[in-house]
LUMGU-542723 format. One record per residue (C-alpha): z, x, y. Coordinates in steps of 0.2 Angstrom, whole numbers, plus 5000, padded with zeros to 4 digits. Layout:
// residues N
+------+------+------+
|    w |    u |    v |
+------+------+------+
|    Z |    X |    Y |
...
+------+------+------+
// end
This chain:
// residues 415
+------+------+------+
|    w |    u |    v |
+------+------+------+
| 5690 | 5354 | 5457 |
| 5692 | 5366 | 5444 |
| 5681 | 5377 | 5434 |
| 5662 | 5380 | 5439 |
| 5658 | 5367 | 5423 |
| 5671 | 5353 | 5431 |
| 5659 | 5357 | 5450 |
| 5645 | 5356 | 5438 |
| 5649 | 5339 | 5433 |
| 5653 | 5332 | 5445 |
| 5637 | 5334 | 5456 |
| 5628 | 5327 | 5440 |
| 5640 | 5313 | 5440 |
| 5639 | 5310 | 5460 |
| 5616 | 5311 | 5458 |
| 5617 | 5297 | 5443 |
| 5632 | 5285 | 5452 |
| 5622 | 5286 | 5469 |
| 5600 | 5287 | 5466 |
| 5598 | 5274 | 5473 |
| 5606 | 5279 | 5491 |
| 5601 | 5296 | 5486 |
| 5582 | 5291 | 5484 |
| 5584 | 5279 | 5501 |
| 5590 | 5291 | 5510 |
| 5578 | 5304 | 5505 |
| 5562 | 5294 | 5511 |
| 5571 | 5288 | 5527 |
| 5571 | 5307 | 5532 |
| 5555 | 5312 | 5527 |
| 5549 | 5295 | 5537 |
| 5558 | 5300 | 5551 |
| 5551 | 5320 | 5551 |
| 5535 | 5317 | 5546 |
| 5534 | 5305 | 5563 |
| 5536 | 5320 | 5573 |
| 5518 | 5330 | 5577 |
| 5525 | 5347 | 5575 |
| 5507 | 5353 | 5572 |
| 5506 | 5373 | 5573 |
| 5489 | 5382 | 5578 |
| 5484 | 5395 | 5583 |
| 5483 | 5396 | 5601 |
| 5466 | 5394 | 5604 |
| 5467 | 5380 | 5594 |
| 5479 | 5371 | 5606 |
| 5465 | 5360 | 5617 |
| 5462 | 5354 | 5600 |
| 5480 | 5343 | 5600 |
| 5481 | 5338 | 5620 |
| 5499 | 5331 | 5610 |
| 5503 | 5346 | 5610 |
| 5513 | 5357 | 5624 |
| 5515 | 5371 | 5613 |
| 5512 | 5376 | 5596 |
| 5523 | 5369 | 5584 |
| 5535 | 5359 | 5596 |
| 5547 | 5362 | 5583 |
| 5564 | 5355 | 5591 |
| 5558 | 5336 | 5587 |
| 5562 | 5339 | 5568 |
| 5576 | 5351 | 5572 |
| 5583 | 5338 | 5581 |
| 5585 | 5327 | 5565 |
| 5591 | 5341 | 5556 |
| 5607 | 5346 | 5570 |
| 5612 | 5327 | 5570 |
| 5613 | 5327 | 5549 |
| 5623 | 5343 | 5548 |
| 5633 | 5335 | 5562 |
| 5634 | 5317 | 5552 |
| 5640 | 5326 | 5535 |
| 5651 | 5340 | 5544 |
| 5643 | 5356 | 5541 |
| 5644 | 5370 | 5553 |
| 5626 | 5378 | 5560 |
| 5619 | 5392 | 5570 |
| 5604 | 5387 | 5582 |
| 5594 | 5403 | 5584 |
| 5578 | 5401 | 5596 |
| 5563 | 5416 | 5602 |
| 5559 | 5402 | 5613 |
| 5565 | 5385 | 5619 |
| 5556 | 5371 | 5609 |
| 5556 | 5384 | 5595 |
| 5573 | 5385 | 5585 |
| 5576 | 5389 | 5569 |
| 5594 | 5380 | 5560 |
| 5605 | 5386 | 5548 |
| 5619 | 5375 | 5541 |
| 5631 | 5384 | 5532 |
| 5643 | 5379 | 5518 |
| 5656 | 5388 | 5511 |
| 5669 | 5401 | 5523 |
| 5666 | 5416 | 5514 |
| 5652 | 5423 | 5523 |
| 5656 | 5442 | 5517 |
| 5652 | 5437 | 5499 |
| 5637 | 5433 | 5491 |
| 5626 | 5422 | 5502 |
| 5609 | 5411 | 5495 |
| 5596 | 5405 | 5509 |
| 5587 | 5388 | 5506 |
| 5574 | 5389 | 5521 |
| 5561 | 5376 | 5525 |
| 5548 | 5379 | 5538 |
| 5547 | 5362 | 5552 |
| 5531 | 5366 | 5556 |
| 5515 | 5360 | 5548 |
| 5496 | 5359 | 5548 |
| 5484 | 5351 | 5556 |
| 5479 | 5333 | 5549 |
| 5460 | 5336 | 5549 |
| 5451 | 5321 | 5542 |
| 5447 | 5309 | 5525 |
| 5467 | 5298 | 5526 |
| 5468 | 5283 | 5521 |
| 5479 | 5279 | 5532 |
| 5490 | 5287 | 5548 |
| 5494 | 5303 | 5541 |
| 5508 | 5305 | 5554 |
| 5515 | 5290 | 5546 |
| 5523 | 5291 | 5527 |
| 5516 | 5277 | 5516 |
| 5525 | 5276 | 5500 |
| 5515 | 5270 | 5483 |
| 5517 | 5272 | 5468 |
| 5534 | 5284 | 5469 |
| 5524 | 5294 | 5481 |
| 5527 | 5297 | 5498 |
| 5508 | 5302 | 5509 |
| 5508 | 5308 | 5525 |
| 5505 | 5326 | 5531 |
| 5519 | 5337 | 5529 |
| 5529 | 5326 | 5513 |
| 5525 | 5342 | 5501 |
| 5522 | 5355 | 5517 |
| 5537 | 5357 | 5519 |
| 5546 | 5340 | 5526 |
| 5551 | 5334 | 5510 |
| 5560 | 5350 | 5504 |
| 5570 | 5351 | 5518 |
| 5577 | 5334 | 5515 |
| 5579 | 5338 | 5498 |
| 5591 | 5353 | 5504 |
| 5597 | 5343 | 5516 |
| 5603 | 5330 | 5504 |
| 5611 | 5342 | 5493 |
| 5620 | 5350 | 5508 |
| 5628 | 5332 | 5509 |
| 5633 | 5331 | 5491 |
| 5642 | 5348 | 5491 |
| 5651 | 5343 | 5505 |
| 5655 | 5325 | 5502 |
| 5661 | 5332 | 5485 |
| 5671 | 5345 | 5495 |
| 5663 | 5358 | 5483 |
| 5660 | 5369 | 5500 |
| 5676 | 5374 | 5501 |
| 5676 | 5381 | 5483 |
| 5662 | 5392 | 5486 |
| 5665 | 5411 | 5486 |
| 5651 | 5414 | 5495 |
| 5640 | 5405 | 5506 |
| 5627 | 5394 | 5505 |
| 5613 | 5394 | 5520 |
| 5602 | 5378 | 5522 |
| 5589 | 5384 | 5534 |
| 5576 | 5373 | 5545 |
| 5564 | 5388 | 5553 |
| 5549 | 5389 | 5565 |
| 5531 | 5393 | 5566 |
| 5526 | 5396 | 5546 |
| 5510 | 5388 | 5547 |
| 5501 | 5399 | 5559 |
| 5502 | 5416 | 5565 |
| 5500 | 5420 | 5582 |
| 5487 | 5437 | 5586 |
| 5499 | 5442 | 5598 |
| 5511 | 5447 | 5581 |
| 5527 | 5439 | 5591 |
| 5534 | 5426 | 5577 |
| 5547 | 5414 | 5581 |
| 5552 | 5410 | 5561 |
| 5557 | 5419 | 5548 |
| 5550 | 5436 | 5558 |
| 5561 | 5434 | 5574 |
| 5576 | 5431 | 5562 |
| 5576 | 5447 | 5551 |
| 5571 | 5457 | 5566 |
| 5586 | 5451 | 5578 |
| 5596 | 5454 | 5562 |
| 5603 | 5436 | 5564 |
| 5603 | 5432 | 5544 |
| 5610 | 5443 | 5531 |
| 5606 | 5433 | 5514 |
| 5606 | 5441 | 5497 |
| 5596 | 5429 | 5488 |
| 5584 | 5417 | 5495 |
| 5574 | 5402 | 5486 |
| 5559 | 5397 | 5497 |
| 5555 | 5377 | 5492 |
| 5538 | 5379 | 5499 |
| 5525 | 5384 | 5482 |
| 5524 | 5366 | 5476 |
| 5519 | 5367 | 5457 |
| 5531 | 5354 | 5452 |
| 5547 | 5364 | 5449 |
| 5537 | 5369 | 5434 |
| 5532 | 5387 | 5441 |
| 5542 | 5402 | 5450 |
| 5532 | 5412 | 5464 |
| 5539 | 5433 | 5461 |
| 5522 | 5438 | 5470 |
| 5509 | 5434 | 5484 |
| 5495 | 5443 | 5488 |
| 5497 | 5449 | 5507 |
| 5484 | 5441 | 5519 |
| 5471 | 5449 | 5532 |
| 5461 | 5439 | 5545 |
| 5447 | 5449 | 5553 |
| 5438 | 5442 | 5569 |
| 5421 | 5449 | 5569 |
| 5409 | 5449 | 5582 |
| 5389 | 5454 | 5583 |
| 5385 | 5458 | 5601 |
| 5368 | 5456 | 5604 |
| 5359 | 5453 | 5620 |
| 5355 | 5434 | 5626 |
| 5339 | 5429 | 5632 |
| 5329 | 5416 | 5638 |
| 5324 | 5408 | 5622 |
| 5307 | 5406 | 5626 |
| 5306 | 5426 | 5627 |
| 5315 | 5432 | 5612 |
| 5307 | 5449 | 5612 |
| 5317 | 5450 | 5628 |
| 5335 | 5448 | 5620 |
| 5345 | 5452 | 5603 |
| 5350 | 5438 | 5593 |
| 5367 | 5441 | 5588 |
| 5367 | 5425 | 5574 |
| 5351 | 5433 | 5564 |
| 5361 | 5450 | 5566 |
| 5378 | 5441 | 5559 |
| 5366 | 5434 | 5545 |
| 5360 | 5451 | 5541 |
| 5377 | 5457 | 5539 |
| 5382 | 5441 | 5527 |
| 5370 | 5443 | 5517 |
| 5379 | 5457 | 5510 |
| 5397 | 5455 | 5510 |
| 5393 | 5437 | 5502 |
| 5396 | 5448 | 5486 |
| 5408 | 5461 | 5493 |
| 5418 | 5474 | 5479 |
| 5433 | 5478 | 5486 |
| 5443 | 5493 | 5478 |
| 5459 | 5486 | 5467 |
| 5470 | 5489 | 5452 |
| 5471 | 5472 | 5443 |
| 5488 | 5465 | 5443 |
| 5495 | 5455 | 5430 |
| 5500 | 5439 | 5439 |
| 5488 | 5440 | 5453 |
| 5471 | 5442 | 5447 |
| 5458 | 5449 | 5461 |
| 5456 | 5448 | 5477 |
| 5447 | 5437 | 5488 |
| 5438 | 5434 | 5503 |
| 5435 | 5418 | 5512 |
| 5421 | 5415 | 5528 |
| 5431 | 5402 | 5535 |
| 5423 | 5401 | 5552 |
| 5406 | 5406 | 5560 |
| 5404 | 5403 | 5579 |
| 5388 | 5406 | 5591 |
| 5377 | 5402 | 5603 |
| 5375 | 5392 | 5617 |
| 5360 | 5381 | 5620 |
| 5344 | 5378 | 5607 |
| 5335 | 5389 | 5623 |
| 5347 | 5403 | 5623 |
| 5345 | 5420 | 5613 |
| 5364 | 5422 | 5607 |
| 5372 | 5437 | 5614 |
| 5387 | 5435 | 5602 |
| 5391 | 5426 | 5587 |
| 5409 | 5426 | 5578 |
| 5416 | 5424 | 5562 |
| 5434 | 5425 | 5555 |
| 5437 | 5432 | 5537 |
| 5452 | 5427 | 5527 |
| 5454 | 5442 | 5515 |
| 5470 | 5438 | 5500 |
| 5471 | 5457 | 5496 |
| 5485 | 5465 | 5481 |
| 5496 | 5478 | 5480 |
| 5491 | 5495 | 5482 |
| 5476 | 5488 | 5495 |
| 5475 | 5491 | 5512 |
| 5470 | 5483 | 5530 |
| 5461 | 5502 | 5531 |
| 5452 | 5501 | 5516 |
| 5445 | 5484 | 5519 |
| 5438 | 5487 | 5537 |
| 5429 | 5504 | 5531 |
| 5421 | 5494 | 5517 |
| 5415 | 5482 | 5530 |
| 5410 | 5495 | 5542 |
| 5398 | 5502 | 5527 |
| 5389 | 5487 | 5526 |
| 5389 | 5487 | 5547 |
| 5378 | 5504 | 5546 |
| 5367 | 5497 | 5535 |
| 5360 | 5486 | 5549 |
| 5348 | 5492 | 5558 |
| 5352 | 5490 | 5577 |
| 5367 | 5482 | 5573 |
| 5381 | 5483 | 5583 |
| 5398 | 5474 | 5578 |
| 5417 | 5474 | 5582 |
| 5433 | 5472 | 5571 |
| 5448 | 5462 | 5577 |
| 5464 | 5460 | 5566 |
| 5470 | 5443 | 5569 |
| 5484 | 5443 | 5557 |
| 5490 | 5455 | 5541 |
| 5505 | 5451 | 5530 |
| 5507 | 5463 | 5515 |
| 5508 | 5457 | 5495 |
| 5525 | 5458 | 5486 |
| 5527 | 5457 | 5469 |
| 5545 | 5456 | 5462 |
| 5554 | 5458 | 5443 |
| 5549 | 5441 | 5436 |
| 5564 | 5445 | 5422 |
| 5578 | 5444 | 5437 |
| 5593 | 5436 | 5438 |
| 5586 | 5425 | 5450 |
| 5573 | 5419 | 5440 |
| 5583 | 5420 | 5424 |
| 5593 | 5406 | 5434 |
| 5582 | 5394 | 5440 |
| 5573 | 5393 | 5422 |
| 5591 | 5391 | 5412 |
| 5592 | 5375 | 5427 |
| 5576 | 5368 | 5423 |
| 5576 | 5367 | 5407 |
| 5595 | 5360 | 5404 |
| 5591 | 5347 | 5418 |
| 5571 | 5345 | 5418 |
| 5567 | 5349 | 5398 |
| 5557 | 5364 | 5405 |
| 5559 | 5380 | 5408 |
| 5550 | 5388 | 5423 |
| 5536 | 5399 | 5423 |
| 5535 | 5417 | 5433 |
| 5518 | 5417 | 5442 |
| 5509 | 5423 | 5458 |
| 5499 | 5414 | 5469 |
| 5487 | 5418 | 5484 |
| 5497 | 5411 | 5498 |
| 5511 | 5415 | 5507 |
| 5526 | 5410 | 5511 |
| 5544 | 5417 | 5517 |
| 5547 | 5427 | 5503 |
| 5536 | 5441 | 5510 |
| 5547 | 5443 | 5524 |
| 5563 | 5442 | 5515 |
| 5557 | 5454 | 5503 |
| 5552 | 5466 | 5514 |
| 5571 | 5466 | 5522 |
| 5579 | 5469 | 5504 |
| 5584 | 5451 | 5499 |
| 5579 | 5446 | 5483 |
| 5567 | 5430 | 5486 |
| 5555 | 5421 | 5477 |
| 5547 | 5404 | 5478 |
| 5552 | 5386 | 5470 |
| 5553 | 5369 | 5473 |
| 5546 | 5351 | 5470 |
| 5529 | 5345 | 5477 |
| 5511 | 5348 | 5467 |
| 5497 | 5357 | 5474 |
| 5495 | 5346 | 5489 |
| 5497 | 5354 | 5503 |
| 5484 | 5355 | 5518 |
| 5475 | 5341 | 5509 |
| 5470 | 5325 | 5516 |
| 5482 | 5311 | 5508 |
| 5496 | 5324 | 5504 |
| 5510 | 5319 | 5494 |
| 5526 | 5324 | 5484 |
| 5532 | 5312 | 5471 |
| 5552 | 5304 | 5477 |
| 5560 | 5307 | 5458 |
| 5554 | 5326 | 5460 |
| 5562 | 5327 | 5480 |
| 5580 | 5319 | 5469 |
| 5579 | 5332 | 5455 |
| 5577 | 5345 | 5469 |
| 5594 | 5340 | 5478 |
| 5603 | 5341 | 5462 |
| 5595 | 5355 | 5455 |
| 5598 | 5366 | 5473 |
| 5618 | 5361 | 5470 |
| 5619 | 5367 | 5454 |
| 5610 | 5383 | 5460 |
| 5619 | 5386 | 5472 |
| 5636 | 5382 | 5463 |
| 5631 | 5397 | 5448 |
| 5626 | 5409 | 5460 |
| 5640 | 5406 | 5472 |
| 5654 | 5403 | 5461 |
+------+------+------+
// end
């Protein structure tokens, strides 16, 4: 085809001729994945979704996203912990020795919980909108890179990459398993079955508008009072492990961790997002749970937390406590000046009239991972702040743009 430029052109040429297909073809997938209940808990949350087998269940999207790559003839790797579990990876362009960008989207997605309007395993489109859960988180992404996957290659642009471009479908994002086995991202960079240099994760929403180059890391602590149950109509007789639990909240309502601010990620945070006790209204609890959701920064530590809350445990007179780490993941925090980022704001602003902002956020996506195994990686992608909400969405024009704006990329960096 010629020069970069003429490559350039030609996708912009093929997006503007064909929206209309494009734009069909788009809501058709999403339709079509979001259909499929590939809900991921954690395992004690399983009897929860009798739909469910396993967590995540994973294969009914991947088998959508096989059958496309075989449609528009693009080559992929099926990579699976577990059977039901795989992770896809479509790749274009033969050079694999030379630069290599991954696009991943994560199949999994949360529960639905409660407040639809309507089935939210069932897309409803109004208003250029598409509801249902998973359209933002992370379905609609991944038909956006599955629609500019079939661009490059209908426009034979594959064949003049010098490196490769890696459109990715992975598992079990969503929810991380106390046992620390993961069957994503994790499994991939520990098998050593990727070897990307740069990765853009389509999973921060904020409207192509921002650029995700840190996350604070993540720490869920299970904590349990043990107290002694009783027959409730002789309390002296027993401990109430709820008023102990009380007596401990009471002061970490307000807890001051130990931080150095950090100039895209404020402070950090802690959540009570679940308190569980008791059994009868005639039975002195013996135990009573609650799992904290701690967003900690760099330089903090899983260490440093739990003493902080063992302080507080002391204070309690008769109290007796235990700590469980559910799940850790560590902050990042990347050059928000690098090339990477330099690129996706030149793109946005020629093609969208804006030009992305760097900025960190609170959750977490693969980036962490990716980063920690040397590869430059940082967050973008279409979708607003709608995820794990009730009535989620992504607008349509945005999931278009993405396509487009993921072939011309992938064309610069690649070229």
């Amino acid at each position: 085809m010629g020069t970069t430029m003429d490559a350039k052109a030609a996708i912009k040429n093929y997006f503007h001729k064909n929206y209309s297909k494009i734009e069909n073809r788009i809501i058709e997938l999403v339709r079509e994945m979001v259909k499929q209940r590939t809900v991921n808990v954690v395992p004690e949350k399983l009897p929860e979704h009798p739909y469910l087998k396993f967590r995540g269940e994973e294969y009914r999207v991947a088998e959508i996203v096989k059958r496309e790559f075989d449609r528009i003839g693009v080559p992929f790797d099926e990579f699976a912990r577990m059977q039901g579990r795989p992770n896809i990876i479509g790749k274009l362009g033969k050079n694999s020795s030379g630069k290599r960008l991954l696009m991943p989207a994560h199949m999994d997605v949360v529960p639905a919980g409660e407040g639809w309007g309507h089935d939210p395993f069932d897309v409803v489109v109004k208003d250029g909108k598409l509801y249902g859960r998973g359209t933002n988180d992370n379905k609609g992404p991944l038909a956006s890179i599955l629609v500019a996957a079939e661009a490059l290659k209908k426009l034979g642009l594959d064949a003049e990459l010098k490196g490769q471009l890696l459109v990715a479908a992975l598992a079990d994002e969503e929810a991380a398993d106390p046992d620390g086995i993961d069957y994503g991202i994790g499994y991939l960079l520990e098998e050593n079955l990727i070897h990307p240099n740069h990765a853009i994760i389509p999973d921060i929403g904020e409207d192509m508008k921002e650029i995700d180059v840190a996350e604070k890391g993540r720490l869920v602590l299970k904590i349990t009072a043990i107290g002694k149950q009783a027959h409730g109509s002789t309390p002296d007789e027993g401990i109430n492990a709820i008023f102990m639990m009380t007596k401990l909240l009471n002061q970490i309502e307000d807890i001051k961790l130990d931080f150095k601010k950090h100039p895209l990620l404020g402070a950090p945070t802690m959540n009570l997002g679940e308190i569980h006790g008791g059994v009868a209204p005639n039975v002195v609890p013996g135990t009573c749970t609650i799992f904290l959701d701690f967003r900690i920064l760099p330089g903090m530590t899983r260490t440093a937390v739990i003493h902080q809350l063992e302080k507080y445990m002391s204070n309690i007179e008769n109290g007796k406590f235990e700590i469980k780490v559910m799940s850790e993941s560590i902050p990042f925090s990347v050059d928000p000046e690098n090339d990477l980022v330099k690129l996706i704001q030149k793109t946005t602003w020629e093609e969208l009239g804006f030009a992305a902002k760097a900025m960190g956020m609170g959750g977490g996506t693969y980036a962490k991972n990716l980063i920690q195994n040397g590869i430059l990686a940082v967050g973008w992608g279409p979708g607003g702040n709608t995820a794990h909400i009730a009535n989620e969405y992504v607008e349509i024009q945005q999931l278009v743009d993405f396509a487009r704006l993921t072939c011309l990329i992938a064309l610069e960096i690649l070229k």
